[in-house]
C-alpha positions in Angstrom: -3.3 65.7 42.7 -1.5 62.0 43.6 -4.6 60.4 41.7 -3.9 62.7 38.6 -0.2 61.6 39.1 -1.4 57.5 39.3 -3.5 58.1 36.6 -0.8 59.6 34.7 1.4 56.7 35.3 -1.0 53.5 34.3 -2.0 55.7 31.1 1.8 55.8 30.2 2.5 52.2 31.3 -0.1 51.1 28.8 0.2 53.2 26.1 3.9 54.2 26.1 5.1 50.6 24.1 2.7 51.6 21.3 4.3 55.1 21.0 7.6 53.5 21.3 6.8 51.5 18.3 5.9 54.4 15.8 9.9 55.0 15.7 11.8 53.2 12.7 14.7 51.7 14.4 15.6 49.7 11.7 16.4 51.9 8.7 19.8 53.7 8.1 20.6 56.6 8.8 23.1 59.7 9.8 24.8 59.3 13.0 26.9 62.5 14.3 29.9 62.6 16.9 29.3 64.9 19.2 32.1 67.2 17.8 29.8 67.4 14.2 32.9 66.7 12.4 32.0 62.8 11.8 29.4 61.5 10.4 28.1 57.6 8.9 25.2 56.4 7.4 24.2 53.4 9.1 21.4 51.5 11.4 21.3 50.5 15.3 21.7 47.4 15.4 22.6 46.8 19.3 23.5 49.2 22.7 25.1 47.2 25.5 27.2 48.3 28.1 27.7 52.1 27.0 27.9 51.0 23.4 26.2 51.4 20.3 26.6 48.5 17.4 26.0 50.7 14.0 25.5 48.6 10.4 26.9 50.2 8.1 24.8 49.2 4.1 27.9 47.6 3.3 27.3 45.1 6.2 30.4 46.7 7.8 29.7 47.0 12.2 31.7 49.8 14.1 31.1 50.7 17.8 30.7 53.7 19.0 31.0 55.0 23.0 27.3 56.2 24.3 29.1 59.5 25.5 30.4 60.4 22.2 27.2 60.2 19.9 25.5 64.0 19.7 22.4 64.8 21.4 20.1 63.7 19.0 21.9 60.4 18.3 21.9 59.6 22.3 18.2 60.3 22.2 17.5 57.7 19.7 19.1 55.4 21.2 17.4 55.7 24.5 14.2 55.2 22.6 15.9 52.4 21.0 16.5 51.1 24.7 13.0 51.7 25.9 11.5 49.6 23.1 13.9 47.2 23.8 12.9 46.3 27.2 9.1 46.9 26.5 9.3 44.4 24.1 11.0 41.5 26.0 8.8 41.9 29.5 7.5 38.4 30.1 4.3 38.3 29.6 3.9 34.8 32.1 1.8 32.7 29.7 -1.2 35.7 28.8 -0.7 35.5 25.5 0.3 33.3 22.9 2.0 34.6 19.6 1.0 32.6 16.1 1.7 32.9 12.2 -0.7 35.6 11.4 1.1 37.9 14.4 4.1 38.1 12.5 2.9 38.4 8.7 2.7 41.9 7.3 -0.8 42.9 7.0 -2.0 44.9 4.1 -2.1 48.2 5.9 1.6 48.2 6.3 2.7 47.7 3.3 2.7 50.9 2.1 5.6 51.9 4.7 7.2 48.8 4.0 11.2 48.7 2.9 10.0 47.5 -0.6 7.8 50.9 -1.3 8.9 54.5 -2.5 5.5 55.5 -0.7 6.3 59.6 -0.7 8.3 62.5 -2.1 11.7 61.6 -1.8 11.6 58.3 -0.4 10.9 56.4 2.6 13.4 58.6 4.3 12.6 62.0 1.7 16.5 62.1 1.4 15.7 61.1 -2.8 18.4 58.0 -2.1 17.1 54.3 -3.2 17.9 51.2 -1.8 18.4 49.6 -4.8 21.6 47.7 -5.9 22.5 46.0 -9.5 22.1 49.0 -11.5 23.9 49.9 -14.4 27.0 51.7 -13.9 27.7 53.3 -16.7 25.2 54.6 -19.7 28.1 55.0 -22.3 27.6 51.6 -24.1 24.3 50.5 -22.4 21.5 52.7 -22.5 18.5 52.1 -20.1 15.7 50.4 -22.0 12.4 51.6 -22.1 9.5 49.6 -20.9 6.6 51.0 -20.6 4.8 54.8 -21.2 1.5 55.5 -19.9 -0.2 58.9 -21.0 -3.1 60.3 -20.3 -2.1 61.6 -16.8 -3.2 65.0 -17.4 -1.3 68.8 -16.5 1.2 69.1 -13.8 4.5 68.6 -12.4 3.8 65.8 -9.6 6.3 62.8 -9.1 5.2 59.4 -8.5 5.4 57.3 -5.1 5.2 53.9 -4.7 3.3 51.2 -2.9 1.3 48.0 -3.3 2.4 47.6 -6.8 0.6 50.7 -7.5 2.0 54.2 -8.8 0.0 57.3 -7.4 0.4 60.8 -9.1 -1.4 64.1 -9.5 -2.7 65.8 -12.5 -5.5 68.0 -13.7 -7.6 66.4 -16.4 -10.4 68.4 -18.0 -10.3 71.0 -15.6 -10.4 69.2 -12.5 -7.3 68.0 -10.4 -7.2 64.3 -9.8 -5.4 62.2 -7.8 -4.2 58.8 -10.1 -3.4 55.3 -9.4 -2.1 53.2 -11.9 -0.5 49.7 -12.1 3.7 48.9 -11.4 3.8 46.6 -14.3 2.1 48.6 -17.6 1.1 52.2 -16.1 -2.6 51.7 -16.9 -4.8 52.8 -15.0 -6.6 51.6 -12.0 -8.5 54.4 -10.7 -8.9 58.7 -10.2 -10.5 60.6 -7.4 -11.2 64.4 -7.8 -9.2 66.6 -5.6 -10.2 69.9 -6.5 -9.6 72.7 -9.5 -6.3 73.5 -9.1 -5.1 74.2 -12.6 -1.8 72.2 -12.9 -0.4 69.7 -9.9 3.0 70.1 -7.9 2.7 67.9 -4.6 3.2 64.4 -5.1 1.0 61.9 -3.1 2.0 60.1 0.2 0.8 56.6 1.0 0.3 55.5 4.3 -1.0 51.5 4.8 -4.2 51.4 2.9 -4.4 55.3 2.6 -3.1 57.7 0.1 -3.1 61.7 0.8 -2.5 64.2 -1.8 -2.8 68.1 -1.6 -3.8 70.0 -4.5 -2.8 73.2 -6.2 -5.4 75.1 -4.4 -5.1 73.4 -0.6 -7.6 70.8 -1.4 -6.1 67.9 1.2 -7.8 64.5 0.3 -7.7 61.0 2.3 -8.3 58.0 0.0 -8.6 54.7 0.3 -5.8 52.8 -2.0 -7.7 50.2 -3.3 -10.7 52.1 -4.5 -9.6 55.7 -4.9 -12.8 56.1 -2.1 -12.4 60.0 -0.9 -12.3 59.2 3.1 -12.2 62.8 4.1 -10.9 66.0 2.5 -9.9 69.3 3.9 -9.0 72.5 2.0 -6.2 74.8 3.7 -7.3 78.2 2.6 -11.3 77.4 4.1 -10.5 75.7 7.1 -6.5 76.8 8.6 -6.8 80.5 6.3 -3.8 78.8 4.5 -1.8 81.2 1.8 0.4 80.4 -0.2 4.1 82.7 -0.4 3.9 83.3 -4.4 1.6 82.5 -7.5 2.3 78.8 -8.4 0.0 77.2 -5.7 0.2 74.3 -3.2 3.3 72.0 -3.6 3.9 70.4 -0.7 3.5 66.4 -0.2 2.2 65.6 3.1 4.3 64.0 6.0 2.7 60.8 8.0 4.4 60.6 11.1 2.6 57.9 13.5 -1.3 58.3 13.6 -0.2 62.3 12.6 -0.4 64.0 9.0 2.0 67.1 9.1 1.3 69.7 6.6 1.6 73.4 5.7 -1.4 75.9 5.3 0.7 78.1 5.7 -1.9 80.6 7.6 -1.1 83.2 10.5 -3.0 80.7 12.8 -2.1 77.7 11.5 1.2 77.8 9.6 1.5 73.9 10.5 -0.6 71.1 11.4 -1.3 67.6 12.8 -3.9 66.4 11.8 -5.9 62.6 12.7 -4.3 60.9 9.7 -7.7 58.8 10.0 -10.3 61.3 10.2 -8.5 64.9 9.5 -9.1 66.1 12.9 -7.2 68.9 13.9 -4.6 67.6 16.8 -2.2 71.0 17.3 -1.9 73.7 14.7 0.9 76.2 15.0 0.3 80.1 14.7 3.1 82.4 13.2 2.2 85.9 13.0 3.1 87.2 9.7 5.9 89.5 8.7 9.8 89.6 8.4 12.8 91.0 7.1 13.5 88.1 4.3 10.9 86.9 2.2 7.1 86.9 2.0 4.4 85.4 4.2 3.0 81.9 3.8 3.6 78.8 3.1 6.9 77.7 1.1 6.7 74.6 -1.7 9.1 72.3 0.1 7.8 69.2 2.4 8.0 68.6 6.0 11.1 66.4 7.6 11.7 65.2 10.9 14.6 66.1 13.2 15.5 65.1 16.2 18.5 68.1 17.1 19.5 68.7 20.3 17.4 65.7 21.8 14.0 67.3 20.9 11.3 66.2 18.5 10.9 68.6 15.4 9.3 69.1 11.9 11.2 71.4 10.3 10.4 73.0 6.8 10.9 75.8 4.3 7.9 78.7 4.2 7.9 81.6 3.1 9.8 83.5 5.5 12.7 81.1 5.9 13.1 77.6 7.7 11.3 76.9 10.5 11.0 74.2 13.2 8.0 73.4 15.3 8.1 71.2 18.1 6.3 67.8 17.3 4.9 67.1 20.5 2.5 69.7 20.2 3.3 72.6 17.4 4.8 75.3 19.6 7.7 76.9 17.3 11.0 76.5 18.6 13.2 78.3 15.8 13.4 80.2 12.4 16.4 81.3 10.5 14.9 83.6 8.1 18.4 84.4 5.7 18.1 81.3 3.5 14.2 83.1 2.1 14.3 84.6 -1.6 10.8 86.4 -2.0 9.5 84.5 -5.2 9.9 80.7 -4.3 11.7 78.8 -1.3 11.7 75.1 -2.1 14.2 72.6 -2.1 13.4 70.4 1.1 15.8 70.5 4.0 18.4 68.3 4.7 18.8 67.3 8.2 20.9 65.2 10.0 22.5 64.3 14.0 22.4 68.4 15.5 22.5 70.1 11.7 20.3 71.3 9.1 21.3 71.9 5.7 19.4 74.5 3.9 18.8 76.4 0.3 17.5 78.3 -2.3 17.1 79.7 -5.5 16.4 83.1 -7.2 19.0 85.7 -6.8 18.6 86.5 -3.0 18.4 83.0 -1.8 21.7 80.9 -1.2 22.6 78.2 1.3 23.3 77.5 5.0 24.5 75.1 7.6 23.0 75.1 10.8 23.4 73.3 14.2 20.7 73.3 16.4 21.4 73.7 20.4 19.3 73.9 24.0 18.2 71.4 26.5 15.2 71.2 27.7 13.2 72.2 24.9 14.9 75.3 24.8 16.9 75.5 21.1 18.9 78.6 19.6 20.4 78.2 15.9 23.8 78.6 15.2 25.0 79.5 11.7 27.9 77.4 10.8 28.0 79.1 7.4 25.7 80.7 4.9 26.4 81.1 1.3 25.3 83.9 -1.1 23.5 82.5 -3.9 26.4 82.8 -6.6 28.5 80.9 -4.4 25.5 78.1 -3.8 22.3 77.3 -4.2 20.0 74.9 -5.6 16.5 76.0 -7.4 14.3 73.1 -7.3 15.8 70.1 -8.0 16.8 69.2 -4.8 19.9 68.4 -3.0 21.2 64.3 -2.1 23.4 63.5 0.9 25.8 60.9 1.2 28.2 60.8 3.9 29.8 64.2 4.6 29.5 65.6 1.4 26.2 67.0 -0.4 25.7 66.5 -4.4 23.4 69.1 -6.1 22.8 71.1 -9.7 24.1 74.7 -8.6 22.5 77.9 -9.6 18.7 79.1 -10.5 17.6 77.6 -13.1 21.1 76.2 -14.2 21.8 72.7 -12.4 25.3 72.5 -12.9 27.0 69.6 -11.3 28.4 70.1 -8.0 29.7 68.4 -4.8 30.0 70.2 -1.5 31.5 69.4 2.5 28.7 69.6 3.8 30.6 70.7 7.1 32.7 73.4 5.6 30.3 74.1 2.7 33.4 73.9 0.5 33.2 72.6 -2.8 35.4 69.5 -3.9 34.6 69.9 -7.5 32.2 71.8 -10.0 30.9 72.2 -13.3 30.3 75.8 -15.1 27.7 74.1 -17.3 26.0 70.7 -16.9 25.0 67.7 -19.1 21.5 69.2 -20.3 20.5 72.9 -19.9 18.2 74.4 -17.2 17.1 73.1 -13.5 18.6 69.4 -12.6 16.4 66.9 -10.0 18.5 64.3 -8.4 18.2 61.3 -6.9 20.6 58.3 -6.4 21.2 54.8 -5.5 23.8 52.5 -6.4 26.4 54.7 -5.8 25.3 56.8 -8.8 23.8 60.3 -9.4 20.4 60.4 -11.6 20.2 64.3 -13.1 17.2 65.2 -15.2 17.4 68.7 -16.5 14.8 70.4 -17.3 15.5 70.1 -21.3 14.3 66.2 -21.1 18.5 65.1 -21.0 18.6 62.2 -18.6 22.5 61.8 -16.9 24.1 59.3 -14.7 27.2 61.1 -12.3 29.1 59.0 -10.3 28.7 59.6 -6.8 32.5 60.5 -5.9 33.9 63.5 -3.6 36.9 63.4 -5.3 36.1 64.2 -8.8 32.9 64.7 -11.5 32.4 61.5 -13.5 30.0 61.9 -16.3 29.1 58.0 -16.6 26.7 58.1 -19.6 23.4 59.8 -20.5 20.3 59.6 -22.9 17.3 61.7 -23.9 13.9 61.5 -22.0 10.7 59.7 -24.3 8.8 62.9 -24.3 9.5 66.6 -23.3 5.5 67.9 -23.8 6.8 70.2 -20.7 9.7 71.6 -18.7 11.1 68.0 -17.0 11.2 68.9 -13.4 9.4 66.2 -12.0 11.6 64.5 -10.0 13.1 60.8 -11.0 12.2 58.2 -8.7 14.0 54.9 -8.6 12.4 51.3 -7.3 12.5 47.9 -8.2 15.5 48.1 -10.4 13.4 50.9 -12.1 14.1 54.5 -13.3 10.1 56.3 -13.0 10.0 59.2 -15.3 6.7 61.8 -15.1 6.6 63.9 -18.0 3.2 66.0 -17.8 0.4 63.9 -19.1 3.0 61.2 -19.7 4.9 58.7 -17.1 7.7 56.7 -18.4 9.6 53.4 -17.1 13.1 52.3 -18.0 15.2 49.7 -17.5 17.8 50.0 -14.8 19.1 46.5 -13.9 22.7 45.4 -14.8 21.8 42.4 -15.9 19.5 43.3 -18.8 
């Protein structure tokens, strides 16, 4: 037993700094008071003597007591801590640190500040980085630059790394997997994914690898450069994966360290980890099927990390409601089945300090607040508040946070405009109808709202609690579909999938 426990102990000594390492300490992000009535976005910057230094984007520093951060907040920043000292441990002359130590290699690139390398965004919260955008669209239109076509059927966004743009789409009956260039949209190279007749997952790229899933479960590794299938896995063959409802696989893979988190959705594996290298199986999670809300199998949003009450967790929406499993090794921890309609649960989770905001469309979906409490690996959900779905809901378009409040197009299939406390779940203003007609996807940077309705209108909303400011809009290239890809924003750029098509406008002030 005491050579188990030594062994134990050098393993962890050695390998614990490289673990350490896998956590992004330097990216914003929400910070909670351990009321839950506070929040900032903001990164660690420092802890010292019970205090943590917080960066607010502005450049703005505030201190906050250790003893009054929540849970999850107090456990990043022990992590914060323990990297901290792993990393300045003299190493007495051993080893010697050049130029080439402190370049970015290729392979990290893809996860690099200057990337929109998944669904969502670096953080999947569908905010940008960028700054010098256009404020208003009134009098100054974005310009278009560039239209590729030829992309073949389906709904997939774009992501975003090593001036490359990676989509979906089926082409001629099979399902490919697309890389095309930043600066023109042509194309660089395809791989075949599978026959799934029209895509909905977007890709996620991951150093010099790029994973996609395909309408039918067909999970492919690539290389970036090449489009080189590395290994492939299909859900339904090897996890029994099913799906909740008819439209097939939507899901965009999550790389979390040397993990790739995704959904079968099966009764033995409703999640997994798998070897992002090889496709290994590392921990799958089994989930008997059955309920009183919704139907079995897996749901069409994407995985997100949380970090409630101190503990690890993935947390998604299936088909019988939102679930968490713990990330350590896949054992559920909690579901909170009310927020499940039985036809489509989508819109990915919003999660933040101790909370998770959820929703969802059709007529018996609707929207929660929950906070997440235990110690020890022990966690029970609390329902702050649940809203029917008249009062709110969002379909598919997705849902933004900034600060307290959460910005969203209300109703199935309607996206009107609409701010909400996320705290109360109260709105602060609302529109009965919206710039365009039909579903809205949203994403913002800048301070500014970008809502794409599903007729092809294109509107910028400021970004403002207090009131709805329509700041300008314009018609989409090409509507050869329903436009519900959502918009993605980088380098200055508005990124625009329309079926076959993929347009690129102009977002920069200073035209």
């Amino acid at each position: 037993m005491l050579t188990r426990l030594l062994l134990a102990t050098v393993l962890l000594t050695l390998f614990a700094p490289g673990l350490l390492a896998q956590e992004k300490f330097d990216e914003i992000r929400t910070w909670t008071d351990h009321t839950g009535k506070f929040s900032i976005e903001a990164k660690l910057t420092g802890f010292k003597n019970g205090v943590a230094f917080l960066e607010k984007s502005d450049g703005k520093v505030i201190q906050v007591e250790f003893k009054k951060l929540s849970n999850s907040d107090k456990a990043f920043v022990r992590k914060y801590n323990r990297q901290k000292k792993s990393q300045t441990k003299p190493d007495h002359g051993k080893s010697k640190t050049n130029d080439s130590d402190t370049k970015t290699s290729p392979t990290d690139r893809g996860n690099s500040k200057k990337s929109w390398n998944q669904w969502r965004g670096p953080n999947r919260d569908g905010i940008a980085t960028d700054s010098g955008l256009l404020k208003s669209w009134e009098t100054q239109k974005p310009k278009l630059l560039w239209s590729a076509t030829g992309l073949g059927r389906g709904m997939s966004s774009v992501s975003i790394a090593n001036d490359m743009i990676f989509t979906l789409g089926n082409r001629r009956g099979v399902e490919q997997l697309i890389a095309v260039k930043l600066s023109d949209g042509s194309e660089v190279w395809s791989a075949d994914v599978g026959r799934g007749r029209e895509s909905n997952s977007t890709p996620t790229v991951d150093g010099q690898r790029v994973y996609a899933i395909g309408r039918d479960g067909d999970l492919v590794c690539a290389d970036i450069e090449s489009g080189k299938i590395i290994w492939q896995k299909n859900f339904r063959d090897d996890f029994g994966g099913k799906m909740m409802s008819q439209w097939g696989y939507s899901e965009s893979p999550l790389v979390d360290g040397d993990r790739l988190i995704c959904t079968p959705g099966g009764e033995r594996a409703m999640i997994v980890a798998l070897d992002k290298k090889t496709g290994k199986t590392i921990w799958s999670t089994p989930m008997k099927y059955g309920g009183n809300r919704g139907t079995d199998g897996a749901g069409y949003a994407s995985v997100v990390v949380s970090n409630a009450a101190g503990v690890k967790q993935y947390v998604t929406l299936v088909g019988r409601g939102l679930i968490s499993v713990n990330a350590k090794d896949g054992k559920p921890l909690w579901q909170y089945e009310k927020i499940a309609n039985s036809t489509a649960n989508v819109p990915t989770p919003i999660v933040f300090g101790d909370y998770v905001f959820c929703s969802s469309g059709y007529n018996d979906g609707g929207s929660a607040l929950l906070k997440i409490n235990g110690a020890r690996g022990r966690l029970n959900v609390q329902e702050v508040y649940y809203k029917r779905a008249g009062e709110l809901q969002n379909h598919h378009g997705g849902m933004i946070k900034i600060g307290n409040y959460v910005y969203m197009g209300h109703g199935h299939n309607k996206g009107f405009p609409m701010c909400v406390d996320i705290k109360s779940g109260r709105p602060t203003w609302q529109r009965t109808r919206g710039p365009g007609s039909g579903s809205a996807a949203v994403a913002a940077a800048d301070g500014q709202l970008y809502f794409r309705y599903e007729d092809g209108t294109m509107a910028l909303i400021e970004a403002n609690p207090k009131a709805y400011k329509l700041k300008g809009l314009f018609r989409i290239a090409s509507v050869d579909a329903k436009s519900w890809p959502h918009p993605v924003i980088f380098d200055k750029k508005l990124f625009l999938r329309d079926a076959g098509k993929l347009h690129c406008y102009d977002l920069a002030a200073d035209q």
